[in-house]
Structure formats: C-alpha cells, structure tokens
C-alpha atoms as one frame of an Amber mdcrd trajectory, in Angstrom:
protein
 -14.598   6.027 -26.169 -15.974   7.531 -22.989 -16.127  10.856 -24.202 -18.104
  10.035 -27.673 -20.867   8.098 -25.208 -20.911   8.827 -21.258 -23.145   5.785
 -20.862 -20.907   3.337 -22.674 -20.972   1.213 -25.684 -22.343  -1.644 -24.273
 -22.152  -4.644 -21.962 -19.329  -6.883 -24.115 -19.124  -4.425 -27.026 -15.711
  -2.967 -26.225 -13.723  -5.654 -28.503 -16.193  -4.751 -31.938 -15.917  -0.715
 -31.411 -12.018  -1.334 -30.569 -11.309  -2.909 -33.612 -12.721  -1.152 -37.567
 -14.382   0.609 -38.735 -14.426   2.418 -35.597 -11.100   4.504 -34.800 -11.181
   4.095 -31.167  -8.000   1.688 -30.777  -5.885   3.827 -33.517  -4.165   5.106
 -30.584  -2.610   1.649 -30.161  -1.381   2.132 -34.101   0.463   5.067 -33.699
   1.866   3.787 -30.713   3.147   1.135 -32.385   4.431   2.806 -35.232   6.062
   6.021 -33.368   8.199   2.434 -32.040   9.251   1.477 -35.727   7.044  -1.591
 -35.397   4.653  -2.669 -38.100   0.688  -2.918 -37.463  -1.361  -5.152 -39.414
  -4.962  -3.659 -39.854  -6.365  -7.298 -40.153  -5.549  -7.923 -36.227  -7.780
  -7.665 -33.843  -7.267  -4.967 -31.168  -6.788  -6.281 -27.281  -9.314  -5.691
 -24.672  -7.781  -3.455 -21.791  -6.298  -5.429 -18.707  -7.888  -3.416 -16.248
 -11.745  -4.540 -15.103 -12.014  -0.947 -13.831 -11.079   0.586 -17.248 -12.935
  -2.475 -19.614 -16.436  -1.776 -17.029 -15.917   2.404 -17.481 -16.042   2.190
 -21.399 -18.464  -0.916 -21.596 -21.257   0.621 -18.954 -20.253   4.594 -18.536
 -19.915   6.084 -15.642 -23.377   5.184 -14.209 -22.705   1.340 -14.408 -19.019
   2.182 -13.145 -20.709   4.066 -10.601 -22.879   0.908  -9.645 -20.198  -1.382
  -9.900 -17.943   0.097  -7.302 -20.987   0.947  -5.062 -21.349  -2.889  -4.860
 -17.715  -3.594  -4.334 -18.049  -1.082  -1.163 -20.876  -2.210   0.165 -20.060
  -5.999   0.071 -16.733  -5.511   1.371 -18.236  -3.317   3.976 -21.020  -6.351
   4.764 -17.837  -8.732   4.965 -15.576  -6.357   7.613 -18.919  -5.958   9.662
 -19.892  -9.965   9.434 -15.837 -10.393  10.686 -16.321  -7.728  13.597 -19.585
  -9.711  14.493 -18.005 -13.041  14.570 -15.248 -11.924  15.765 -12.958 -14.202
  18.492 -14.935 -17.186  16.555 -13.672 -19.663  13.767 -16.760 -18.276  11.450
 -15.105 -14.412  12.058 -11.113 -15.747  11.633 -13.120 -17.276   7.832 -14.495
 -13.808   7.329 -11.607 -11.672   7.908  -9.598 -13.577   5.257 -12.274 -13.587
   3.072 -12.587  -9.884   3.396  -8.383 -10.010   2.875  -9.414 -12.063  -0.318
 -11.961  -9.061  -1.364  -9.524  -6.665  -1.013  -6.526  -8.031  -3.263  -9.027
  -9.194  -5.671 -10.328  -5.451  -5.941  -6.576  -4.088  -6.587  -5.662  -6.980
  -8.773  -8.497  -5.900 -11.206  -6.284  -2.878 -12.089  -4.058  -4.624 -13.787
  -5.741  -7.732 -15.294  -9.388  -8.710 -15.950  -9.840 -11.496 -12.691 -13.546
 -11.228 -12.094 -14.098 -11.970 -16.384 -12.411 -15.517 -15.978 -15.471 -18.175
 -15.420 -13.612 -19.716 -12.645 -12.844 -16.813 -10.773 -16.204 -15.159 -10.974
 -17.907 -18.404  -9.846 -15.425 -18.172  -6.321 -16.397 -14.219  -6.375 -19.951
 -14.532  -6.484 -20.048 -17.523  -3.719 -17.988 -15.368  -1.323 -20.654 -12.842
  -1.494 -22.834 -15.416  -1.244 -21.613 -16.462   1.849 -20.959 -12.630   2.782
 -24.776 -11.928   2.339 -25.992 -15.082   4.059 -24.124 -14.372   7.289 -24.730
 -10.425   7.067 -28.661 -11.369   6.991 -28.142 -13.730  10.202 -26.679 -10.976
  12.302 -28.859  -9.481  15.105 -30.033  -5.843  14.629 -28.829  -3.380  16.244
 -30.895  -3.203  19.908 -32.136   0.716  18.885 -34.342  -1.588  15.889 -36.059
  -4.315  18.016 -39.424  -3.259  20.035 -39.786  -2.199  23.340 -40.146  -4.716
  25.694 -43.421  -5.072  27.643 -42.883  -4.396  31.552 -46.254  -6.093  31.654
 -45.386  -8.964  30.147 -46.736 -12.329  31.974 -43.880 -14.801  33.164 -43.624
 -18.117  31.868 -44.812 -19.823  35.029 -48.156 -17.881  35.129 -50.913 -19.987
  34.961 -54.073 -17.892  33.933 -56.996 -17.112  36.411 -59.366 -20.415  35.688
 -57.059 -22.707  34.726 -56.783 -26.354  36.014 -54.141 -27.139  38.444 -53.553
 -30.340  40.256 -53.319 -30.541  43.270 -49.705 -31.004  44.659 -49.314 -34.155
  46.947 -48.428 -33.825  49.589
C-alpha cells in the first residue's frame, strides 16, 4: 500500500482499499490459506493494530513524518515543564504525565489507543495541559532585554513634584 502511493490513501481510507476490489489485504488470504483455513471473500478485512503502521499507510510518510515530530516535541515540552517544576507538586503531576506519554507512545505499536474516543479525549487534554504550562514558563534569561543601569528607583520622586512636608 505504501509503495503504490508514498503519500497514502487517505485519512480513514485504509479499511475500503483493504478490503475489494483492491488486492492490498490478499496477503492476509494466502496467509490464511497456506494455514488450511478457509477465507470468505464477503468479510471485511481488519484494520492493522498498530497506530504507527494504520497512520504510515493512511497519511505516507510525510504525515507519519508529522505525526511523530509532534509526539517528540510534546513529550519533549512535558520532560522540560517537569524539570521546571521540578521539587513542586505541579512537576511530581508532570513527570507522570510525561511517564503516561511515554507508555501510551509504545502501546500504539501494538493496538490502535489514540483511535478510541475516550482515550484521545485524555490524550489531547494532557497536551493541553502540557502546552498551557510550557507557555507559562519563564524564558530563558539570554531572551529577556537588557536591563537599564539608568533605570529610576521606585522611591524617586521627579524634579517638580509635590511633597509634603514631613512633621516634625
């Protein structure tokens, strides 16, 4: 399938080119058969239980490409968010939410999590969250201006100005 088109077949098309006329899931027959076990042509083929695999032939390699670029960089956000909170309850929250990330990522290789409503929902308000607290953290020092050395202090009063007298 990702041979015939690079780019993919299309966002939720994998179950109508898996299935005839197309040959793409014939594979699947002759495993079946080289097992002595019957196949029925009127069945519908399954979907693969990988997110990694089902997002490579859906989107190609350029939405695969995008797809794991955003799993990096928001798991990335998350460990940096943890190391800024850190020693606080808000950075303890972030570490196992990065945790969370992380076996969510390797559990896609073997089932489709992140296609369940439910779980997606959770997903997407973790990064959420992630984004929200990554946009709250100071910038680096290097990034804020210069300082003024002649900068007023707070208790200058400017030439002119009214003063009371003290009593006294």
């Amino acid at each position: 399938m990702l041979r015939d088109s690079p780019i993919g077949v299309g966002w939720n098309n994998y179950a109508l080119v898996a299935n005839p006329p197309w040959h793409y899931a014939d594979v699947l027959d002759n495993w079946d058969r080289s097992r002595g076990n019957s196949v029925n042509p009127a069945e519908t083929r399954p979907q693969p239980e990988s997110l990694y695999w089902l997002i490579l032939a859906e989107t190609g390699y350029p939405g695969f490409v995008t797809y794991m670029l955003f799993l990096g960089v928001t798991l990335w956000w998350s460990l940096r968010a943890a190391w800024h909170y850190r020693r606080t309850l808000l950075g303890a929250f972030l570490i196992g939410l990065s945790v969370a990330l992380v076996l969510t990522y390797c559990h896609s290789t073997v089932e489709r999590v992140l296609t369940q409503t439910k779980n997606l929902a959770m997903w997407l308000l973790f990064l959420g969250i992630v984004a929200r607290l990554r946009s709250n953290m100071a910038p680096p020092s290097s990034f804020l201006p210069a300082a003024r050395h002649n900068a007023a202090p707070e208790h200058f009063i400017p030439a002119g100005a009214a003063v009371a007298p003290s009593a006294g």
